[in-house]
C-alpha positions as CSV (number, residue, x, y, z in Angstrom):
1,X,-1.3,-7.4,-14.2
2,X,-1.8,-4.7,-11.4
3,X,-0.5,-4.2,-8.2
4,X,-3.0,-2.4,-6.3
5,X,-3.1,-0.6,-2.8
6,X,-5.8,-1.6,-0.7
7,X,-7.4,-0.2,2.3
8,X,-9.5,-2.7,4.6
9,X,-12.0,-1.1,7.6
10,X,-12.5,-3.6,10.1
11,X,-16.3,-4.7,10.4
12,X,-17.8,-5.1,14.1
13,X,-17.9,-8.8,15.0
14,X,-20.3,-10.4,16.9
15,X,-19.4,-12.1,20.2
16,X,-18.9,-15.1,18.3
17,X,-16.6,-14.4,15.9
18,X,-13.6,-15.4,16.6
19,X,-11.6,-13.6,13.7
20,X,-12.0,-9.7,12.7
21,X,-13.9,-9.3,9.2
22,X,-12.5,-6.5,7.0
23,X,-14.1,-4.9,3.9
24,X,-13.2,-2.6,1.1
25,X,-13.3,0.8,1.6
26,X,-11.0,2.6,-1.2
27,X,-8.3,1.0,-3.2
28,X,-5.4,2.3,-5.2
29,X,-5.2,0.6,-8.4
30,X,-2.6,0.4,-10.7
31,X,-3.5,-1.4,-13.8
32,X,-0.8,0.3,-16.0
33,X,2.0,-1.5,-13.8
34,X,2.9,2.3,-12.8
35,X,3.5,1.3,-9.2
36,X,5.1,-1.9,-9.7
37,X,7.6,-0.3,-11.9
38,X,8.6,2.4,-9.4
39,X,9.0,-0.4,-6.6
40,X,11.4,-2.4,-9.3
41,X,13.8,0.8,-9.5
42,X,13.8,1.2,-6.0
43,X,14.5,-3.0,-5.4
44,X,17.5,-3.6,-3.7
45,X,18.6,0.1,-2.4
46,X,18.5,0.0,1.2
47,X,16.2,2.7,1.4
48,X,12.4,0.4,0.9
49,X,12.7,-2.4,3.1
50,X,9.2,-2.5,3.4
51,X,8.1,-2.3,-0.5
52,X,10.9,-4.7,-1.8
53,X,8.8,-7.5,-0.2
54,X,6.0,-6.7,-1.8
55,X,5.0,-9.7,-4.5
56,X,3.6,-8.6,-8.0
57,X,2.0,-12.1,-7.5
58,X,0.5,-12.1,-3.9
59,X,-0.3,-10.0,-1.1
60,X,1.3,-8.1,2.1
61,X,-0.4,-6.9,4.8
62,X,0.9,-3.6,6.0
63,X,0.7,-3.4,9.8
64,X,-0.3,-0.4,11.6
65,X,2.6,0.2,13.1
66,X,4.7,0.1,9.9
67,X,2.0,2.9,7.9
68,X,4.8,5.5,9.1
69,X,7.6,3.3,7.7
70,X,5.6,3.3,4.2
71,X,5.1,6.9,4.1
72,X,8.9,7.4,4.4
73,X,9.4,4.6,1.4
74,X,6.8,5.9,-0.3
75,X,8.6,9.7,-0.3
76,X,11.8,7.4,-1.4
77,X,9.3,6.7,-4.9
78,X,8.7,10.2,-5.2
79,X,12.0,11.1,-5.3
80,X,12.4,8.5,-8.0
81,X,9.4,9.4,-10.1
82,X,10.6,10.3,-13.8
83,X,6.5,11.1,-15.3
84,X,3.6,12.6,-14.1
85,X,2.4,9.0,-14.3
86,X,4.4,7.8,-11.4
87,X,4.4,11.0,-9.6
88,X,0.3,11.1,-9.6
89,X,0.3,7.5,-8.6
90,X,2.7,8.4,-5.6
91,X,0.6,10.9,-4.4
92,X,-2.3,9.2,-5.1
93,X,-1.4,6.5,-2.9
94,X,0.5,8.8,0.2
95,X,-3.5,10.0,0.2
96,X,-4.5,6.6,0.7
97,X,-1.7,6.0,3.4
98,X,-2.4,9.2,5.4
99,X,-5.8,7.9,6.3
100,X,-4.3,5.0,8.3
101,X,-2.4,7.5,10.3
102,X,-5.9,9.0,11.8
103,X,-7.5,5.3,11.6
104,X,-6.3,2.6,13.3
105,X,-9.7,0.3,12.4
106,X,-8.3,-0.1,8.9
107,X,-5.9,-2.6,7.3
108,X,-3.6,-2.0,4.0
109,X,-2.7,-4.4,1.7
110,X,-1.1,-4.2,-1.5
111,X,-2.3,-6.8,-3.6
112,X,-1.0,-8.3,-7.2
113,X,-2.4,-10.8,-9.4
């Protein structure tokens, strides 16, 4: 299993596209469970509303208005990060996150499987 951070640029669509088309550009993975551990400690504590919904399983789309909301949660993992494992993966994915801050044509998404 994995549960992998994933940041989407938005593609240009013609004028007859009716939808916006996003593809890769960098993803976070985390095929050690590393991520999805940290988020299980956190569960429940009032202080990740954001990453308790996220679903080992499926997929949440992080708005952009909510990228400053999981750069808060995400310094709530940090705090909570016991190896240099989980810290590395934290800052690993804050990098990731920081980039939506300056670009609003991106999408994130964690994704599980």
């Amino acid at each position: 299993m994995g549960l992998d951070l994933v940041l989407y640029r938005l593609v240009r669509a013609g004028s007859g596209r009716r939808r916006p088309a996003y593809v890769t550009a960098q993803v976070v993975a985390d095929p050690h469970d590393v991520l999805l551990g940290l988020i299980e400690r956190a569960r429940g504590g009032g202080r990740t509303p954001l990453l308790d919904r996220v679903d080992p399983l499926g997929e949440l789309v992080v708005a952009a208005e909510r990228v400053p909301q999981l750069l808060a949660e995400l310094r709530c993992l940090g705090e909570i990060a016991e190896t240099p494992a989980e810290a590395e993966q934290v800052r690993r994915l804050t990098g990731l996150v920081r980039r939506c801050l300056r670009d609003r044509e991106v999408q994130l998404r964690f994704e599980g499987d």
